[in-house]
C-alpha positions as CSV (number, residue, x, y, z in Angstrom):
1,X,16.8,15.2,59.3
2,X,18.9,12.0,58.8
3,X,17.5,9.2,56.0
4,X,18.9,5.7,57.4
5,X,18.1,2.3,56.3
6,X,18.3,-0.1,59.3
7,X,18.6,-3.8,59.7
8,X,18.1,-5.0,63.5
9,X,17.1,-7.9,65.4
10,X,15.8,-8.7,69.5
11,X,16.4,-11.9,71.1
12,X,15.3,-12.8,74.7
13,X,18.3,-13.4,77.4
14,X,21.4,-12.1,77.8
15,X,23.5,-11.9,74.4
16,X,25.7,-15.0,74.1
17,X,29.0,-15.6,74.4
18,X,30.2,-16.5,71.1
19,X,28.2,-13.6,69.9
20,X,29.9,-11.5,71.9
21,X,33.3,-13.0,71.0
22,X,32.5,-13.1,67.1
23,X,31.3,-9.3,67.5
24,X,34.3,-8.1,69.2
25,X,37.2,-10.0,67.1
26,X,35.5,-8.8,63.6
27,X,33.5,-5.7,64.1
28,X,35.0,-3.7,66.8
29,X,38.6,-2.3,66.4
30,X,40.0,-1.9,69.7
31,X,38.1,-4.9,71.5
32,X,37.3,-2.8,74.6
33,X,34.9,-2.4,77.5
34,X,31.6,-1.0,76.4
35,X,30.4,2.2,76.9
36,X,29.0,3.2,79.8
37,X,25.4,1.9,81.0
38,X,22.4,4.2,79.6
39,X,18.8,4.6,79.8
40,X,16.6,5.9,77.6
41,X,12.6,6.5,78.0
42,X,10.3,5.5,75.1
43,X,6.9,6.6,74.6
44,X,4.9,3.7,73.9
45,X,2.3,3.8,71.6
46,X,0.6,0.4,71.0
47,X,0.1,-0.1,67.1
48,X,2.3,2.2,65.9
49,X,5.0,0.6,64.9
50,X,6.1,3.4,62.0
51,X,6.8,6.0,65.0
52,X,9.5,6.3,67.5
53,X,9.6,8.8,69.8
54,X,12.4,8.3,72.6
55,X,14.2,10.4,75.4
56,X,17.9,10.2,76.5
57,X,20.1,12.9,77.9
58,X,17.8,15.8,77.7
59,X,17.5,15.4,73.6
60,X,14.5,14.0,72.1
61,X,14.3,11.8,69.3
62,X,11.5,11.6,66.7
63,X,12.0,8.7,64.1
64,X,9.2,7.5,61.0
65,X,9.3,4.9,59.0
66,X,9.5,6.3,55.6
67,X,9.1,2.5,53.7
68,X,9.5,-0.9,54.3
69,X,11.7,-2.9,51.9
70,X,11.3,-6.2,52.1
71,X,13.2,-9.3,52.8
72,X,17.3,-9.5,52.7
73,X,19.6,-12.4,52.6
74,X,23.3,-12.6,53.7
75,X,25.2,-16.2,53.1
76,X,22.5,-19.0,54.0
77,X,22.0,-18.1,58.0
78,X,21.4,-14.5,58.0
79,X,18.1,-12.7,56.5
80,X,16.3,-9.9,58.2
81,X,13.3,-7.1,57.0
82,X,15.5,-3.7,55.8
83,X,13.3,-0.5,56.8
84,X,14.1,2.9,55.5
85,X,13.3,5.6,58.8
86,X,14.0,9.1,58.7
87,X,15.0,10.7,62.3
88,X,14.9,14.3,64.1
89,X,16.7,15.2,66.7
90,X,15.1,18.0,69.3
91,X,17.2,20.0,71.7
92,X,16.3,22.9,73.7
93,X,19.2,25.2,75.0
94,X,17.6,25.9,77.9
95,X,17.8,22.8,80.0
96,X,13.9,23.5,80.7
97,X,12.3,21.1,78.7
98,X,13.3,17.1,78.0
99,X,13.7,16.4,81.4
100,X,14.0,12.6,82.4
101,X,12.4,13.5,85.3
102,X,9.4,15.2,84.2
103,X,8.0,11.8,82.8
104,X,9.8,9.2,84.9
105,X,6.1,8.6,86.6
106,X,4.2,8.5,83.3
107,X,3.2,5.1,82.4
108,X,3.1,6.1,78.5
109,X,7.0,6.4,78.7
110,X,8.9,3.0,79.0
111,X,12.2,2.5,80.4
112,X,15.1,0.8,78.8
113,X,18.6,-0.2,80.2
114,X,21.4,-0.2,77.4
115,X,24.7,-1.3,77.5
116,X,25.9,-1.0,73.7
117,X,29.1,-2.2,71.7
118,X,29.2,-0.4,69.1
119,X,31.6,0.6,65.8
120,X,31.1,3.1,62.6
121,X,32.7,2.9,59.7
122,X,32.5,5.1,57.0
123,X,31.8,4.2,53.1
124,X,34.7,5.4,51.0
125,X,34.3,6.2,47.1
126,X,35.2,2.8,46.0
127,X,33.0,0.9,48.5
128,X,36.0,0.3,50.9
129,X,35.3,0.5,54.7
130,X,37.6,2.9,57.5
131,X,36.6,2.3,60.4
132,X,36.2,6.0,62.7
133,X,35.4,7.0,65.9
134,X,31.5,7.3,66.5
135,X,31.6,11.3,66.6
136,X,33.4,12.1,63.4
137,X,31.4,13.4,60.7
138,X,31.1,11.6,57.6
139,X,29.1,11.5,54.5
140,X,28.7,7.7,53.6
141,X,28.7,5.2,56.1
142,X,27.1,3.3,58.7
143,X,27.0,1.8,62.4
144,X,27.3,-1.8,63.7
145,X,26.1,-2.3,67.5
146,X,25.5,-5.2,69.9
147,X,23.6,-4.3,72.8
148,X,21.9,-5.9,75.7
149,X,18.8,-4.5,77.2
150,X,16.8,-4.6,80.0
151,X,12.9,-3.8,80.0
152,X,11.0,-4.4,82.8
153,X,13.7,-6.6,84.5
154,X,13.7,-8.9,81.6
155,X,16.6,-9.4,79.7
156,X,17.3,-9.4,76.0
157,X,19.9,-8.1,73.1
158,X,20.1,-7.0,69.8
159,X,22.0,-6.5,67.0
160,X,22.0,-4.0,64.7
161,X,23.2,-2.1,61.3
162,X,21.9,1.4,60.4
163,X,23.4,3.0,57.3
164,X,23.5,6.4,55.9
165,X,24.7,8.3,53.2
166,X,24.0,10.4,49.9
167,X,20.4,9.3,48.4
168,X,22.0,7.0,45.3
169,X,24.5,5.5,47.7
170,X,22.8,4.6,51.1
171,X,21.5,1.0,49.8
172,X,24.7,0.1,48.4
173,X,26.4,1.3,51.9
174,X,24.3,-1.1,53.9
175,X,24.4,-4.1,51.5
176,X,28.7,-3.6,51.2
177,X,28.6,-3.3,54.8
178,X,26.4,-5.8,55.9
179,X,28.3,-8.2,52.9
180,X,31.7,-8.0,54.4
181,X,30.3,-8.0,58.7
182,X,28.1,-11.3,58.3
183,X,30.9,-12.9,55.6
184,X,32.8,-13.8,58.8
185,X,29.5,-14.6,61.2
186,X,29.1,-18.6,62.0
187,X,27.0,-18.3,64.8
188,X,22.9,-19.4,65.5
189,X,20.5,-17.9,62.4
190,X,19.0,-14.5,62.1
191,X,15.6,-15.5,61.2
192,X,13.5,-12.0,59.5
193,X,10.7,-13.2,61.9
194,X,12.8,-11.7,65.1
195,X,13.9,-8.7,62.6
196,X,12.0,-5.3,63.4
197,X,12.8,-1.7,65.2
198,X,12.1,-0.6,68.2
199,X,8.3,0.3,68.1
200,X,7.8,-3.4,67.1
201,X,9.6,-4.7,70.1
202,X,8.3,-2.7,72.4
203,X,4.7,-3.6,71.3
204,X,6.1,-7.4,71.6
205,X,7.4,-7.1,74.9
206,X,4.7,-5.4,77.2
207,X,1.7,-6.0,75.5
């Protein structure tokens, strides 16, 4: 089980350029193409926004909202709502179960186009921030991503933080973190009304 606490918001369209500009020149290190186009299939379940249940690349992914912290502020243009979710990761060695196709034709199961920019860093002992490659395993740290999406042949994108860390450090990761991304951000205002996870949007955007 992995303890993160998340900061993300959804905005209609295509993600704009300056966005895009400001994300690549401060958060990414190697401004670079993005990783290749992926889907993944969420189950939706109307009102249930504490519970996400996803499918990508024969794993499943259970995630639960563990708390909901409140409000938090960055400079005067940023504030979005900071969740605490816990996630489990399911995989089954025999290539029998998980199967994208198995549930393509369900309507319960929602498809989502992802093209994601993304960067982690990792926390060091005197707050201090490396950035590392996305599959190296660290204790204290967190990711940043940008990514555009496409539900139902509607556009939109998001941005996102997710920390994680020992229990006594994982707040102070995401608020060093987030304190040093958004102290060079300049761009429109992230507003806590279009801050919420996935469950949230997906209830927003077919209902």
């Amino acid at each position: 089980m992995l303890t993160t606490y998340e900061l993300r918001w959804f905005y209609p369209g295509t993600i704009p350029e300056n966005i895009q500009f400001w994300f690549e020149k401060h958060c990414l290190v190697q401004s670079s193409q993005p990783q290749e186009p992926r889907e993944d299939l969420y189950l939706y379940s109307p009102e249930c926004e504490f519970l996400g249940i996803k499918l990508r690349q024969e794993q499943l992914e259970v995630k639960w909202r563990q708390a909901e912290l409140g409000v938090v502020s960055f400079g005067e243009i940023v504030e979005g709502k900071l969740e605490k979710w816990s996630k489990w990761e399911c995989h089954d060695s025999t290539g029998e179960s998980f199967q994208a196709q198995q549930i393509a034709r369900n309507p319960v199961w929602v498809s989502v186009h992802k093209v994601r920019y993304f960067q982690s860093y990792e926390v060091l002992d005197d707050y201090s921030l490396q950035a590392v490659s996305e599959n190296k395993s660290i204790n204290n740290g967190y990711h940043v991503e940008l990514t555009h999406l496409t539900i139902n042949e509607n556009n939109w994108w998001s941005l996102a933080f997710e920390a994680f860390g020992d229990d006594a450090r994982i707040l102070e990761n995401l608020q060093v973190t987030a304190n040093w991304v958004f102290s060079s951000y300049r761009e429109q205002k992230l507003l806590a009304v279009d801050s919420y996870a996935y469950p949230a949007w997906l209830a927003r955007v077919i209902s």
